[in-house]
C-alpha positions as CSV (number, residue, x, y, z in Angstrom):
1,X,0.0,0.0,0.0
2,X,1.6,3.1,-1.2
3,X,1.5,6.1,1.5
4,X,-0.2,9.2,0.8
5,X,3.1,12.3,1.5
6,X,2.1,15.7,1.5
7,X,5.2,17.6,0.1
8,X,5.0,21.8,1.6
9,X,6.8,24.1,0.0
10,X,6.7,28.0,-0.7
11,X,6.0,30.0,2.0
12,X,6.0,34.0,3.1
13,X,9.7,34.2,3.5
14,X,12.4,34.9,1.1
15,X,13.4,31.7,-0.2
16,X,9.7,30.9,-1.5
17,X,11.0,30.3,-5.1
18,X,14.3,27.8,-3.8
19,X,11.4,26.4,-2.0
20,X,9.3,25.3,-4.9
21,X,12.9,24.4,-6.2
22,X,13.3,21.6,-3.7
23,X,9.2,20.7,-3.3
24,X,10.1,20.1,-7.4
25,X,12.8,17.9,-6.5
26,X,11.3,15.4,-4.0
27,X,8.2,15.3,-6.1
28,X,10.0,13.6,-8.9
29,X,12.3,11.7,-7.2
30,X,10.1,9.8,-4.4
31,X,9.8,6.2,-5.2
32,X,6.0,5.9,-6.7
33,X,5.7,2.3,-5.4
34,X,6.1,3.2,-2.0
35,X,4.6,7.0,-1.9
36,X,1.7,9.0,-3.6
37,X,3.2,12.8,-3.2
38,X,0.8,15.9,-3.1
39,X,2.0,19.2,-3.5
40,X,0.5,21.7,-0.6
41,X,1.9,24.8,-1.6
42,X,2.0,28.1,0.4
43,X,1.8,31.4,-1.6
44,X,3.0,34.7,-0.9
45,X,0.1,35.8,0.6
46,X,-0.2,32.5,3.0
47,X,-2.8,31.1,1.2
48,X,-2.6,27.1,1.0
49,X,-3.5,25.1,-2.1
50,X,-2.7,21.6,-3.4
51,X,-2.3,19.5,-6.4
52,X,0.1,18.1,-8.3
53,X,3.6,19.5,-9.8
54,X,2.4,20.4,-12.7
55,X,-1.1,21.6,-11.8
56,X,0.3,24.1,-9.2
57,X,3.6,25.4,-10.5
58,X,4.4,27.5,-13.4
59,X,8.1,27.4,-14.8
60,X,9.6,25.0,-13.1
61,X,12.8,24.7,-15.1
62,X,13.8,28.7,-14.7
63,X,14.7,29.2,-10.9
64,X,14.5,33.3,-12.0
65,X,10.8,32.7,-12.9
66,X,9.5,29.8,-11.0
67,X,6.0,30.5,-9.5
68,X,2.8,29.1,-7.8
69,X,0.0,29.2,-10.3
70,X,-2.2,32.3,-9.7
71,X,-5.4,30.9,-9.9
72,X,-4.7,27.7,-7.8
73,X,-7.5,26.5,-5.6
74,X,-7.8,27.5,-1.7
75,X,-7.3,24.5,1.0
76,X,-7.1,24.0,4.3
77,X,-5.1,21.0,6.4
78,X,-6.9,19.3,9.2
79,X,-6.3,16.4,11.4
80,X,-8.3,13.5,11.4
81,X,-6.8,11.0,13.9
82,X,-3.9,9.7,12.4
83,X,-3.7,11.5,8.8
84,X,-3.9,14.7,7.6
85,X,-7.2,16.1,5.2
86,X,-7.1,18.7,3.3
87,X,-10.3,20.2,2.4
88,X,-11.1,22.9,0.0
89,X,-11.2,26.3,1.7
90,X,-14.8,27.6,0.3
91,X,-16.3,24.4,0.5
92,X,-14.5,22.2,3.3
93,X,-15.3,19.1,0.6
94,X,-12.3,16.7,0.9
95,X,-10.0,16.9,-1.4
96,X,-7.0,14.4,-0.7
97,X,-5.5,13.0,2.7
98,X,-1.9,12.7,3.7
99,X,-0.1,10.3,6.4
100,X,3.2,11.6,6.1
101,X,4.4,15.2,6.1
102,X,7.5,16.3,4.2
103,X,7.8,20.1,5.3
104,X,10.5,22.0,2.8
105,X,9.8,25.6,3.3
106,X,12.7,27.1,3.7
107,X,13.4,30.0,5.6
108,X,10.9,31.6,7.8
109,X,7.6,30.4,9.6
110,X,9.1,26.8,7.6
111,X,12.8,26.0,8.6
112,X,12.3,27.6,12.3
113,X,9.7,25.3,14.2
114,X,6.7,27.2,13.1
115,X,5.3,24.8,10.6
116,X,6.6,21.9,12.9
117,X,5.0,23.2,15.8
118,X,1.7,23.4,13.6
119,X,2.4,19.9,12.2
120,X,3.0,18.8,15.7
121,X,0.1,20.0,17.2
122,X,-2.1,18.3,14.0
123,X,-0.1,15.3,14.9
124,X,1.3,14.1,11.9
125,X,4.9,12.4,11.2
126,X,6.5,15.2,10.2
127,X,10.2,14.5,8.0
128,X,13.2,16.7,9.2
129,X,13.4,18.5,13.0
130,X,10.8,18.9,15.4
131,X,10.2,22.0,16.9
132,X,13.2,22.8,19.0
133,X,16.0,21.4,16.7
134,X,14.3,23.4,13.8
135,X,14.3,26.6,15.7
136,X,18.3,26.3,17.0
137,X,19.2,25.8,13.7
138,X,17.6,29.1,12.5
139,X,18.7,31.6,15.1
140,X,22.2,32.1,14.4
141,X,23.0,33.7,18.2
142,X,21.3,31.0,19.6
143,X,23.1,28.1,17.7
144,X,26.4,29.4,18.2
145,X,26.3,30.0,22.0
146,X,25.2,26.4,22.2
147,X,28.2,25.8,20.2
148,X,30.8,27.6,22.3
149,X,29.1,25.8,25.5
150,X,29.6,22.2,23.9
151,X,33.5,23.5,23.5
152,X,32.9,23.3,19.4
153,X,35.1,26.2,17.5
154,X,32.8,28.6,15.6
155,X,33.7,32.2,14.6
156,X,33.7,35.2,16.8
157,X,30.2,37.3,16.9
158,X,27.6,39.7,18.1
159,X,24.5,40.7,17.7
160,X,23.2,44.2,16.8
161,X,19.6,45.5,17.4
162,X,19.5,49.1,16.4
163,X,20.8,49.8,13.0
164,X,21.8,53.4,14.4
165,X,24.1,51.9,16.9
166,X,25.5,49.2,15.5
167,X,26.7,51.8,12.4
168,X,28.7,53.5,15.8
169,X,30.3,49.9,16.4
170,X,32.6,49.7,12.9
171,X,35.6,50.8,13.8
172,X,35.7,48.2,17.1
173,X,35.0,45.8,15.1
174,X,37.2,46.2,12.6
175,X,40.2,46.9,15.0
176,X,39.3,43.6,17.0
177,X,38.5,41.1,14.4
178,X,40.2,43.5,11.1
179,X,37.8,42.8,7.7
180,X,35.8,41.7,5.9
181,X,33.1,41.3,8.1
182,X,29.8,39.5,7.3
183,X,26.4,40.9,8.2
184,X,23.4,38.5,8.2
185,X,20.1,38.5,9.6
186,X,20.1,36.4,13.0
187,X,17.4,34.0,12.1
188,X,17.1,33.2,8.2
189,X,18.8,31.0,5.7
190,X,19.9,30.6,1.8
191,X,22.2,33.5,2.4
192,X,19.7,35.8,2.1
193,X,20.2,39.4,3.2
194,X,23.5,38.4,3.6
195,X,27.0,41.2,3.3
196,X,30.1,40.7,3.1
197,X,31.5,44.3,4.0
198,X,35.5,45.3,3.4
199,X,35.1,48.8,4.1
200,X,33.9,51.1,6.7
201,X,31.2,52.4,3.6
202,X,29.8,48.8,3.2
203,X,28.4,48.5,6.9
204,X,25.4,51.1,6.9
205,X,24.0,49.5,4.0
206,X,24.9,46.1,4.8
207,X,23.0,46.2,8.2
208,X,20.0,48.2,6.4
209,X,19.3,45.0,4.2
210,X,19.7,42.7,7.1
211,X,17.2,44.2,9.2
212,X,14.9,44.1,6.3
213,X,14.3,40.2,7.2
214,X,14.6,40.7,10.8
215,X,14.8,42.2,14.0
216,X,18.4,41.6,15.2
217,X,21.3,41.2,13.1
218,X,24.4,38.9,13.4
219,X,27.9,40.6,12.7
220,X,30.7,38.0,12.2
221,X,34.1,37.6,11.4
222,X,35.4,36.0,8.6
223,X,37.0,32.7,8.7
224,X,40.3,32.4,6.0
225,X,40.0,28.6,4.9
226,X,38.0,26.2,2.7
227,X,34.3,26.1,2.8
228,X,33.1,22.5,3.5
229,X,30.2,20.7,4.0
230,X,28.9,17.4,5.4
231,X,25.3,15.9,5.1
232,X,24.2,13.9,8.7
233,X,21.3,11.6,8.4
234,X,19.6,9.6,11.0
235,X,17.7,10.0,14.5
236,X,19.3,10.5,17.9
237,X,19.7,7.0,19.8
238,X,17.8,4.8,20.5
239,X,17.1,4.2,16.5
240,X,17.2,1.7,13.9
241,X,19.4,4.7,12.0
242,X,21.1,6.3,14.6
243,X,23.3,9.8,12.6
244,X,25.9,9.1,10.5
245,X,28.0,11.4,8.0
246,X,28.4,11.8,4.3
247,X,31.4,12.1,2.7
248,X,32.5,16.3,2.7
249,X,32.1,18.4,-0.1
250,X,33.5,21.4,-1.1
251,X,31.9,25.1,-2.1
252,X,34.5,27.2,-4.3
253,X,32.9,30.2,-4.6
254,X,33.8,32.9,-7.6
255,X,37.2,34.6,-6.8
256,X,36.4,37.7,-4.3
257,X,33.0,36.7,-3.8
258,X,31.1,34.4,-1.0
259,X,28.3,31.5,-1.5
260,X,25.5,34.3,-1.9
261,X,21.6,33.6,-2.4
262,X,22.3,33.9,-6.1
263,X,25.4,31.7,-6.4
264,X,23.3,29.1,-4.5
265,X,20.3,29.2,-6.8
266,X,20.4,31.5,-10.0
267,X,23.5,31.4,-11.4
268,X,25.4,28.2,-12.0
269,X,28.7,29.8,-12.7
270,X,28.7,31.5,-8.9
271,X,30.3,28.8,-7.2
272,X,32.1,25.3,-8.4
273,X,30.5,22.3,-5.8
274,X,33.2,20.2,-5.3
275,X,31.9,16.7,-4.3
276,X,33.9,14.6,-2.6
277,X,36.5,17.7,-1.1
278,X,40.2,16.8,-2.0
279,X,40.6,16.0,1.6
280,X,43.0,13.3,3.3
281,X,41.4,10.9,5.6
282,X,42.2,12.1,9.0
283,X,41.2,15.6,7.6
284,X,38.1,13.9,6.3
285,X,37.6,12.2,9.8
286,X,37.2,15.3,11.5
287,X,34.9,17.0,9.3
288,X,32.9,14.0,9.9
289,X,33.2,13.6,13.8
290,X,32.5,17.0,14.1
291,X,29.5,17.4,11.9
292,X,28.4,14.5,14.4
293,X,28.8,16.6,17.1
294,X,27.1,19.5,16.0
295,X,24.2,17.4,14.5
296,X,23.4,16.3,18.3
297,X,24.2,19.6,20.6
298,X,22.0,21.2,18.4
299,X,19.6,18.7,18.5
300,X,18.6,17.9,15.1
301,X,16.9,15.2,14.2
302,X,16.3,13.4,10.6
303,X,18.8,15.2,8.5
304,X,20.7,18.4,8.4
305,X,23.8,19.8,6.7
306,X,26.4,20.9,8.6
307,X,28.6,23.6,7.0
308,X,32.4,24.4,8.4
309,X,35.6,26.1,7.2
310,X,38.8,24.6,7.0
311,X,41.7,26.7,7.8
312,X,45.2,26.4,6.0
313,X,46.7,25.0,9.7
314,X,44.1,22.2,9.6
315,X,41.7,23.5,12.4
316,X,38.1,23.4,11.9
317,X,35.5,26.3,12.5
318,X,31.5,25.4,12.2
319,X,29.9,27.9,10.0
320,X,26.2,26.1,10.9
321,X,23.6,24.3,10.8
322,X,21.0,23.6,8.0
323,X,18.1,21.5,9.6
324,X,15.8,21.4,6.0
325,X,18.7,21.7,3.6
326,X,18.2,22.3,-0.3
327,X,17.1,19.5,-2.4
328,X,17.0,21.3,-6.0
329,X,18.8,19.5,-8.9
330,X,22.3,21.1,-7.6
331,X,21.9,21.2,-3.6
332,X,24.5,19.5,-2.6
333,X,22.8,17.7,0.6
334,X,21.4,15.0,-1.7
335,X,24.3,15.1,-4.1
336,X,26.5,14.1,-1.1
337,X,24.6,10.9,-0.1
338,X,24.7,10.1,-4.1
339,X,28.2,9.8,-3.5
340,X,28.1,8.0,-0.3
341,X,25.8,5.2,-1.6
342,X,22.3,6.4,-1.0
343,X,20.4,7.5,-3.9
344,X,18.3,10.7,-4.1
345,X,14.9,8.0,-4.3
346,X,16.7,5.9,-1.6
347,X,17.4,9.2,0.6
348,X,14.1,10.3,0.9
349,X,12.7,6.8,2.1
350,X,15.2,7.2,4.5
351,X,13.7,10.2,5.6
352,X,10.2,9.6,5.8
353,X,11.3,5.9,7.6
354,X,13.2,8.7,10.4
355,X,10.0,10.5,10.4
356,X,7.9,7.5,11.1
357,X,10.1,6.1,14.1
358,X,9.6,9.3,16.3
359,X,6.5,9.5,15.1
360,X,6.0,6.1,16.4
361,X,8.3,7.1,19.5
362,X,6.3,10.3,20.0
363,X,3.4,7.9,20.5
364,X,4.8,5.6,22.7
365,X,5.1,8.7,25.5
366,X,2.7,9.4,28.1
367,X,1.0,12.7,28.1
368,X,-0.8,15.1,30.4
369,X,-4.0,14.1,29.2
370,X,-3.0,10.7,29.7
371,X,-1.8,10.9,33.3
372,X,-3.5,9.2,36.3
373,X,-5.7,11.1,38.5
């Protein structure tokens, strides 16, 4: 019996279109004797509607242009027991149900325990992090403090509130930590928003477009040294797939440039992926053991990509943590567990398998409503 996934992708945030990107990706790819995929797609205006790939998205093959179809019918999810219905907004007729959730919003109200809290709370297996894991993994301040308390080596930071005052802080900065710095907004992903600033003119702006996506900003110092990155896969113990690493890869960006939101997704020139890295096997060890490490102080759960630099002495710095990772034709999450033996179709049985066992685990917990007296 083949089970019924719902696939959500889109979103409010600014990585709607790499969204529909990776919703595109697992659609295809999910072995069709084992799963019957539904898109439920999010649009702009947080309107849900559902369908398949070709019903609801426009575009598909032109990441500049991809859309959700504008006149895409209105749905709603509900719970019912054990499985999820969707229903058609005006209506409430049923439209399709789905046992298994794969949630691939990325960015905002998707990649930080929002949707998983919903999902949760609807009480459906959900693939990927729960609610906790997902929300570490988005708040940059909050991941790397957990960091620096497990004794793991990430980059010097702080965190800047006011635009007006943190212009002020420049010249500290740059005498402490000397340039480029990067400026980032604290909780969002796909480098969006995203600076790298190499002179004292660069940092007004810079913060002004971070604080466009959110509240607090994230000042950083840049690490000298090879961008790597390791896919982790598996469920904390006890499971039947307790974590384990991929092989590293490697992201060479453009010369003078950085792995922007652009080189990620629009241009395929702005960045070579280098999978597996040209590294020896100690080096290779480490990346791996470490990945490890950050994949459970952060608590993640099911997958996550774990990004770090190498440095010409051999030390390792952790850049972070990417709990819903890309999954578009070049992400390199599912490209690195190609390489390691799993397929992209074998990979995400994997992943709804994880999401069944703590389902499964989830259920096996007593709960306040189940307590005696």
């Amino acid at each position: 019996m083949t089970v019924n996934i719902g696939i959500i992708c889109g979103g409010r945030s600014g990585e709607h279109e790499v969204s529909l990107q990776s919703a595109l990706g697992i659609y295809h790819a999910l072995d069709r004797s084992r799963f019957n995929p539904l898109l439920l797609a999010i649009g702009p205006d947080g309107i849900w509607h559902a369908g398949t790939a070709e019903a609801l998205i426009e575009h598909p093959a032109d990441p500049a242009r991809i859309r959700l179809r504008q006149n895409a019918e209105a749905v709603l999810l509900r719970n019912d027991g054990d499985e999820g219905v969707v229903v058609r907004q005006d209506t409430n007729d049923e439209v399709a149900r789905v046992s298994v959730v794969f949630p691939i919003v990325h960015g905002t109200d998707g990649e930080d325990g929002a949707l998983q809290g919903m999902l949760r709370i609807l009480g459906l297996p959900t693939v990927g992090s729960g609610v906790l894991g997902s929300a570490i993994g988005m708040d940059k301040p909050v991941m790397k403090r957990l960091l620096k308390d497990a004794g793991l080596p990430t980059a010097r930071w702080t965190v800047i509130r006011e635009p007006e005052n943190g212009a002020a802080r420049f010249a500290e900065l740059e005498q402490v930590w000397g340039l480029p710095l990067f400026v980032k907004p604290a909780a969002l992903g796909s480098s969006v928003g995203i600076s790298r600033v190499a002179q004292q003119a660069e940092f007004a702006p810079a913060l002004e477009e971070a604080f466009r996506y959110d509240r607090r900003v994230i000042v950083e110092e840049a690490i000298a040294g090879r961008e790597i990155e390791c896919s982790v896969l598996g469920n904390p113990v006890p499971s039947r797939w307790p974590p384990r690493a991929s092989v590293p890869g490697e992201i060479v960006p453009k010369p003078g440039g950085f792995y922007s939101y652009a080189a990620k997704y629009l241009d395929p020139e702005g960045a070579a992926l280098v999978a597996p890295a040209e590294l020896d096997a100690e080096t290779m060890g480490r990346v791996q053991e470490l990945a490890l490490a950050v994949f459970d102080t952060l608590e993640a759960e099911g997958m996550a990509r774990v990004d770090l630099f190498l440095r010409a002495d051999g030390g390792l710095v952790v850049n972070e943590i990417n709990t819903l990772p890309g999954f578009t034709p070049i992400s390199m999450y599912p490209r690195l567990w190609e390489l390691s033996g799993l397929s992209y179709s074998e990979l995400l049985s994997r992943l709804v398998d994880l999401a069944l066992e703590r389902y499964d685990q989830l259920k096996g917990l007593q709960r306040w409503f189940d307590l005696p007296g």
